[in-house]
RODRENDREN-633615 format. One line per field, with one value per residue (C-alpha): residue in one letter; x, y, z. Coordinates in steps of 0.2 Angstrom, whole numbers, plus 2048, in hexadecimal, padded with zeros to 3 digits. Example, Ala and Ser with C-alpha at 12.3 -4.5 7.8 and 13.67 -1.06 7.14 Angstrom:
residuo: c(A / S)
px: c(83E / 844)
py: c(7EA / 7FB)
pz: c(827 / 824)
END
This chain:
residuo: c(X / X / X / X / X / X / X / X / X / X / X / X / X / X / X / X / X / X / X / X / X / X / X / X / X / X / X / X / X / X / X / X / X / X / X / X / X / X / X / X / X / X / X / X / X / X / X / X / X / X / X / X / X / X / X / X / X / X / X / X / X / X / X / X / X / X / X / X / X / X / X / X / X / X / X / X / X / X / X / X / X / X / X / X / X / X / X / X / X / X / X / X / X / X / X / X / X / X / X / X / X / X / X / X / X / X / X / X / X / X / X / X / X / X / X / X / X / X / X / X / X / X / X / X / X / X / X / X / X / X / X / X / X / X / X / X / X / X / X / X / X / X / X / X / X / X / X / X / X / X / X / X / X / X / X / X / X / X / X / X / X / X / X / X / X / X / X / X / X / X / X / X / X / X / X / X / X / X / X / X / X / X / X / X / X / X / X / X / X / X / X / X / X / X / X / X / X / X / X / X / X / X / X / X / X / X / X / X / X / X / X / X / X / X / X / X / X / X / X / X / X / X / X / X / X / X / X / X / X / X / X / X / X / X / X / X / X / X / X / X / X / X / X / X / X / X / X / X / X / X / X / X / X / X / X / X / X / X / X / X / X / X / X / X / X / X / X / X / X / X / X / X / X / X / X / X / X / X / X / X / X / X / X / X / X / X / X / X / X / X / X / X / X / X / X / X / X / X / X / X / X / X / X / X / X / X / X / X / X / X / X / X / X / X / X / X / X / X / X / X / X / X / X / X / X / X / X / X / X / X / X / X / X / X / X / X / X / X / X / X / X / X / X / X / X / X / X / X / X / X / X / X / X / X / X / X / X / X / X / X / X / X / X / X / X / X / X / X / X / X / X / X / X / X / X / X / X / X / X / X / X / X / X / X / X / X / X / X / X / X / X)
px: c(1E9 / 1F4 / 204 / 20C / 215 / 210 / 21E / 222 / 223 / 22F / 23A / 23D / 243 / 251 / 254 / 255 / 263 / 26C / 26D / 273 / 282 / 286 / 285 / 289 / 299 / 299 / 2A7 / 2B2 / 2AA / 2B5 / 2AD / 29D / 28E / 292 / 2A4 / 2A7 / 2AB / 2A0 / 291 / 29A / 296 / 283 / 281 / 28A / 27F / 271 / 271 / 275 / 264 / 25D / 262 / 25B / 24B / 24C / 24E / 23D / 234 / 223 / 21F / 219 / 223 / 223 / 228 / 23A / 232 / 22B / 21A / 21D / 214 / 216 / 218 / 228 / 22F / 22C / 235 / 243 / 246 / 245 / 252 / 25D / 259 / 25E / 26E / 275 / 272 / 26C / 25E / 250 / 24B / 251 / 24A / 246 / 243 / 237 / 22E / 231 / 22E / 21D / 217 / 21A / 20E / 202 / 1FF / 20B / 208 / 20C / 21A / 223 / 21F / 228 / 234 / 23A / 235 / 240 / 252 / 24D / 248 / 259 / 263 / 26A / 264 / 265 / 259 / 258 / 24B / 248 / 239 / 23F / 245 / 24E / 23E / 231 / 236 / 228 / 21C / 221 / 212 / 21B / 228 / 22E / 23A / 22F / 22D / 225 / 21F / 229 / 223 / 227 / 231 / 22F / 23E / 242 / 24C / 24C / 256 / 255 / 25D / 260 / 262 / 267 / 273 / 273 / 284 / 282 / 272 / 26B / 258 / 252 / 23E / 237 / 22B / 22A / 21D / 213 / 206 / 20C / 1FA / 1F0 / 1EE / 201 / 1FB / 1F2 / 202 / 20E / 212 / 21E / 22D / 23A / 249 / 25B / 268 / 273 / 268 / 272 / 26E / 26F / 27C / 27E / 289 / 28B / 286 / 291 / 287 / 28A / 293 / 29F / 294 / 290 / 27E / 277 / 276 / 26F / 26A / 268 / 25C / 262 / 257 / 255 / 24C / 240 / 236 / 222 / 220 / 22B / 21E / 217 / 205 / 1F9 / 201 / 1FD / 1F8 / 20A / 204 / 1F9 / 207 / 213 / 207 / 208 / 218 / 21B / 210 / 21B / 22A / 225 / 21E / 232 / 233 / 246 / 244 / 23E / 24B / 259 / 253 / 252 / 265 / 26B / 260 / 269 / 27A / 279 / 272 / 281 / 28D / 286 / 286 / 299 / 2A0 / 2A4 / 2A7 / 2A5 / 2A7 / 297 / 290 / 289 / 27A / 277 / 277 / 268 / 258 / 267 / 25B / 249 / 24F / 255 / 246 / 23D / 247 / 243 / 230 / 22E / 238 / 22D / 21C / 224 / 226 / 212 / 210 / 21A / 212 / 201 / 206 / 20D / 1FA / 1F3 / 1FD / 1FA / 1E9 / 1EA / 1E9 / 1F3 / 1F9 / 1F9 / 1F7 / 1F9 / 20B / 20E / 209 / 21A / 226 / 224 / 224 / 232 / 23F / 23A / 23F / 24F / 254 / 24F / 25A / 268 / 263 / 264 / 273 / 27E / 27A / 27C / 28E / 293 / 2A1 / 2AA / 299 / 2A0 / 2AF / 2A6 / 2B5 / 2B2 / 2C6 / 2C7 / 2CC / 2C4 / 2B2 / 2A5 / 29E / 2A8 / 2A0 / 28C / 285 / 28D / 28C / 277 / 275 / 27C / 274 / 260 / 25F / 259 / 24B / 23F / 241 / 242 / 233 / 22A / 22C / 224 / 218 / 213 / 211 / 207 / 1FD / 1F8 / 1F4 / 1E8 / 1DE / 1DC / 1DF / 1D5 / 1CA / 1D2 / 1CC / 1DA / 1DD)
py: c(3FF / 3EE / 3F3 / 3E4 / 3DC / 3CB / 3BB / 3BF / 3CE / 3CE / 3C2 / 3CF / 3D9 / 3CC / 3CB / 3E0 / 3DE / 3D2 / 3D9 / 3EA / 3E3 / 3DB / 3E8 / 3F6 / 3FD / 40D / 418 / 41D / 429 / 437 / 439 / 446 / 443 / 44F / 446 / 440 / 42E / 42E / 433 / 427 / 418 / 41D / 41E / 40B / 405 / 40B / 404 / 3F2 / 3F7 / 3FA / 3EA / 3E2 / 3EB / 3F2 / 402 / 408 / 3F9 / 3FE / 407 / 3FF / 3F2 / 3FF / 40C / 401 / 3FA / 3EA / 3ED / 3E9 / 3EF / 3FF / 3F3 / 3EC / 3FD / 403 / 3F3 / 3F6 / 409 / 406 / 3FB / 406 / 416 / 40C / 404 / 413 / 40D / 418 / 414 / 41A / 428 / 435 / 446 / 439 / 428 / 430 / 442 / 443 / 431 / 42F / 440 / 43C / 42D / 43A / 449 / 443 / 43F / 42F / 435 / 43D / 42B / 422 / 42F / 434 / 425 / 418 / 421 / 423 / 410 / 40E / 418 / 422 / 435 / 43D / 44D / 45C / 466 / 479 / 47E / 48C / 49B / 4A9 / 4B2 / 4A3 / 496 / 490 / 49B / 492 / 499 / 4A8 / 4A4 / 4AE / 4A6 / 4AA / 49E / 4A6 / 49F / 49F / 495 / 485 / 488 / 491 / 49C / 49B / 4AA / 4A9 / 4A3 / 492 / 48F / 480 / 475 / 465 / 45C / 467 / 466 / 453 / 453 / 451 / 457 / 464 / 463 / 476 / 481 / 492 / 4A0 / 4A0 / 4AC / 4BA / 4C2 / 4B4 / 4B0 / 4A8 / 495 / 496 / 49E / 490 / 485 / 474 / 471 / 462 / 46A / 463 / 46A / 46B / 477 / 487 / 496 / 48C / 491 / 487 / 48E / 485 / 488 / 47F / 479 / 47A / 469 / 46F / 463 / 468 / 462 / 474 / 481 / 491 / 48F / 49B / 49D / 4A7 / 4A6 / 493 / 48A / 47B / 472 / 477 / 462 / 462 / 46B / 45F / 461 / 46F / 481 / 48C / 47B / 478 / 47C / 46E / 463 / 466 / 464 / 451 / 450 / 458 / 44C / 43D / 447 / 448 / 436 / 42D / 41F / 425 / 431 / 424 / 418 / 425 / 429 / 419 / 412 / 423 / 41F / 40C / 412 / 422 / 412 / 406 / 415 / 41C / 409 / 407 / 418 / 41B / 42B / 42E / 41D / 416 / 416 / 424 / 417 / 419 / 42C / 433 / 436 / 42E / 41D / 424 / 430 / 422 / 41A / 429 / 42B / 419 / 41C / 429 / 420 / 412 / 41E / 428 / 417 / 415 / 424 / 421 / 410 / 418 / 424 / 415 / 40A / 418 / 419 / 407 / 40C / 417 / 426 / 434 / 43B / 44E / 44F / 440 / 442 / 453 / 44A / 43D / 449 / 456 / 448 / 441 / 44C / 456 / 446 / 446 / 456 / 44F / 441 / 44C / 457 / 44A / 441 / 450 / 456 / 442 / 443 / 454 / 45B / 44F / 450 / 461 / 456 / 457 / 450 / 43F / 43C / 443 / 432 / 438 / 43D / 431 / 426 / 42F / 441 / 43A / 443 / 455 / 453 / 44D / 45C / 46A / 45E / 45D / 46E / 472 / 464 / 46B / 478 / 46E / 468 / 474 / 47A / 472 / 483 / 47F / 46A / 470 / 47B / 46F / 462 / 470 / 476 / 464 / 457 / 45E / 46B / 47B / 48B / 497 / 4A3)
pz: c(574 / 577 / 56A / 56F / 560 / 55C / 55B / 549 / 54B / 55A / 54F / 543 / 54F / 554 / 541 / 541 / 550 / 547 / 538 / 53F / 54A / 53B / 52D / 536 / 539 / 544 / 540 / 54D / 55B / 559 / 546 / 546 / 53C / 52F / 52C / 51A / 521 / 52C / 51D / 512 / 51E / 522 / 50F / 50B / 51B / 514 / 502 / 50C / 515 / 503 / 4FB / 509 / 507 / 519 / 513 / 50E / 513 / 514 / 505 / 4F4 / 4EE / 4DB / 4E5 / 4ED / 4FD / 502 / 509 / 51A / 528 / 52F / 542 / 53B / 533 / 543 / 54C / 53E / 542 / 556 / 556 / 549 / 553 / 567 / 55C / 556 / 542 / 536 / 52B / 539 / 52F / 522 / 519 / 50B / 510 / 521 / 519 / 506 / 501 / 50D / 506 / 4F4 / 4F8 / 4FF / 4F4 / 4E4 / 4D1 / 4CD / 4C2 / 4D1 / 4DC / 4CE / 4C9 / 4DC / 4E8 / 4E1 / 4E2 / 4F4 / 4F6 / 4EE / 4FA / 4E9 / 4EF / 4FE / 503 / 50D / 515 / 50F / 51A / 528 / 526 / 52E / 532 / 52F / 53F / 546 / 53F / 52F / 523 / 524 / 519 / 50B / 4FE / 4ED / 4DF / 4CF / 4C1 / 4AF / 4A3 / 4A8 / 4B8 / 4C6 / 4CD / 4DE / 4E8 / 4FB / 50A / 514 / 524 / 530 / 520 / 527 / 51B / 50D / 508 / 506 / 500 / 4EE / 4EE / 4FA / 4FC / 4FF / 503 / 4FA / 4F8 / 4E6 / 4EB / 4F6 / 4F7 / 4FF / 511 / 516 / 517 / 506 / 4FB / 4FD / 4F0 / 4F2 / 4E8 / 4E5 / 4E1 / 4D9 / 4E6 / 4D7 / 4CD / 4CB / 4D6 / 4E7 / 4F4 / 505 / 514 / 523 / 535 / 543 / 551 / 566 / 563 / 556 / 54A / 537 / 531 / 531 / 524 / 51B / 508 / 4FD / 4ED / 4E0 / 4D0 / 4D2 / 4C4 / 4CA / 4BC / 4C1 / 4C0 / 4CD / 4D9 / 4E5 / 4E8 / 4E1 / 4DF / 4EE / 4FB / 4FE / 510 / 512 / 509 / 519 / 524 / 51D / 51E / 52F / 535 / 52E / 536 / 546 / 548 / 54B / 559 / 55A / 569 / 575 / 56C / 56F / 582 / 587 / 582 / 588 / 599 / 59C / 596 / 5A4 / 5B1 / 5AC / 5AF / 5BE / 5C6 / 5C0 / 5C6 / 5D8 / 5E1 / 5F3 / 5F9 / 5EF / 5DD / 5D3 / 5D3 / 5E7 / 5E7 / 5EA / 5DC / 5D0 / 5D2 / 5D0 / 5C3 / 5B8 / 5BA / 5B7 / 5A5 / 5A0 / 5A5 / 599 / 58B / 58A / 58C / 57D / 574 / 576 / 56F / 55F / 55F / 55C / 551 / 546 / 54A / 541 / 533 / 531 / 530 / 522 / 52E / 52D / 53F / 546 / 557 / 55B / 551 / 55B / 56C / 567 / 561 / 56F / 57C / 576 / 571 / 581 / 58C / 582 / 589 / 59A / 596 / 590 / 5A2 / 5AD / 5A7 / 5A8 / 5BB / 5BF / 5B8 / 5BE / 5B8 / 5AA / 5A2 / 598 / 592 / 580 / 575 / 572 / 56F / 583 / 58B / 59B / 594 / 59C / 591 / 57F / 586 / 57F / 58D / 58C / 57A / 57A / 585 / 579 / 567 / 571 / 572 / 561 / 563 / 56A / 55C / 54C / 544 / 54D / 55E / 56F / 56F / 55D / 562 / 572 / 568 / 55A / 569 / 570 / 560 / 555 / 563 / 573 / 568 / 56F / 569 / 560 / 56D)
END
């Protein structure tokens, strides 16, 4: 397949650049992600994102998009994702909003698709648990039904952003009898409803996006269920596939690959660069290779969504390829630098290139994890792309 944009095409992707350097504003460096200012400028960048239709631009025009093709959504969140910008992605804008389109009543599309075209809610994920990771059918917060509601009790872990977050989308158990993928039923839930407790978990980086929620008699409206009761499985399984189809890893490995380059060619030690210094070269080239055949693979992935195709293996081939080569990335940058590479504060004044590299090494290592593990990607790769039998 040729995925090679056409002139219009690569003009919009001058017109994305431009308007990124001038409408977003990156706080300073020594801020985390889960820093209040830090949120507070995401969310004003991403309502300018939303005014100018950016935001959402290839669903519905009813729904808040603008119908554009899924090429230049993908152009839009390259560039977003190899600047630094937000807007890439999103629980809402990437998993909830695509799935709603999918297995949604047209009340939920017009009741919850706009807000998230409008850069007005914010959502979280509640699918893993502290005994149901990657064998996520196994999960056993409960939701039964009374009268009009269902009441949730249970635990969630690994929330990202759920202190910030308004709606949480999750999975619970309505039939604990049937086989584990037939008893799950979908929920969109108010993370203001009463009963709901978040705790937070500290990452290796010192960073907060992380945390525990807890489920205490929580009432969720039986219209808010998304999909049929008891196929919330095959609901996921949707959105999964939406979550692992991002063009951000190859985006993100390939700015880290030239910025590690441009350092190793201006620092010298021993009498020469960094640059000259044996494997440092073909590693670098090595890195970049990969970030532009993990690009094709997001690129495909994108072609068949353009085609009214929903990916699975082909998605699980993309997200395991690529947020494998940004542990590599992260690998490879930290033995090239040596030592200063653990200077991890990003005020330290001596920490090569604002400590990135020591800090990419410690954040990639859940990302072979999330959204399921490498062993789940390789298995799913085995059974529906090359026809595998289940051992």
């Amino acid at each position: 397949m040729d995925f090679k944009p056409s002139p219009e095409q690569e003009q919009f992707r001058e017109e994305v650049i431009d308007f990124i350097h001038a409408n977003w504003d990156p706080p300073p460096a020594t801020l985390a992600p889960d820093n209040l200012d830090w949120l507070d400028a995401q969310r004003a960048y991403e309502r300018k994102l939303a005014d100018h239709g950016w935001l959402t631009m290839a669903w519905p025009t009813k729904y808040g998009g603008r119908a554009a093709s899924h090429m230049e959504q993908l152009i839009f969140r390259e560039e977003s994702a190899y600047l630094g910008a937000p807007g890439a992605g999103g629980q809402g804008i990437s998993m909830v909003g695509p799935c709603l389109m999918v297995h949604g009543s047209e009340e939920q599309r017009t009741r919850f698709l706009p807000p998230i075209a409008n850069s007005e809610v914010t959502w979280c994920q509640g699918f893993s648990e502290p005994g149901s990771g990657s064998d996520l059918a196994s999960l056993q917060t409960r939701a039964v039904k009374d009268g009009d509601d269902y009441v949730i009790n249970g635990q969630k872990i690994w929330t990202s952003g759920a202190t910030h977050s308004d709606w949480i989308h999750i999975l619970t158990r309505t039939n604990p009898d049937a086989p584990k993928h037939r008893g799950i039923s979908y929920f969109l839930l108010d993370m203001k409803t009463p009963g709901i407790e978040v705790r937070p978990i500290i990452d290796l980086a010192g960073n907060h996006m992380l945390n525990e929620t807890f489920f205490t008699d929580v009432r969720v409206p039986a219209d808010q269920m998304l999909g049929e009761e008891n196929r919330g499985w095959y609901v996921a399984a949707t959105l999964l596939d939406f979550e692992r189809s991002g063009v951000n890893y190859p985006a993100q490995a390939r700015r880290t690959t030239e910025q590690l380059a441009a350092w190793a060619k201006d620092t010298r030690r021993n009498g020469g660069t960094v640059y000259d210094r044996p494997g440092v070269a073909h590693g670098l080239a090595d890195l970049y290779v990969s970030a532009e055949v993990c690009r094709l693979l997001s690129y495909r992935v994108v072609w068949m969504q353009s085609q009214d195709l929903i990916p699975n293996y082909e998605a699980s081939v993309s997200k395991m390829f690529g947020t494998e080569l940004n542990q590599r990335v992260a690998n490879f940058g930290v033995n090239m630098i040596g030592l200063p590479a653990q200077r991890i504060d990003p005020q330290d004044p001596h920490a090569p290139l604002k400590s990135d590299i020591g800090r990419m090494y410690m954040t990639t290592v859940p990302y072979t994890i999330f959204a399921g593990t490498s062993e789940i990607q390789r298995n799913i790769v085995a059974t529906r792309g090359l026809g595998l039998p289940r051992q």
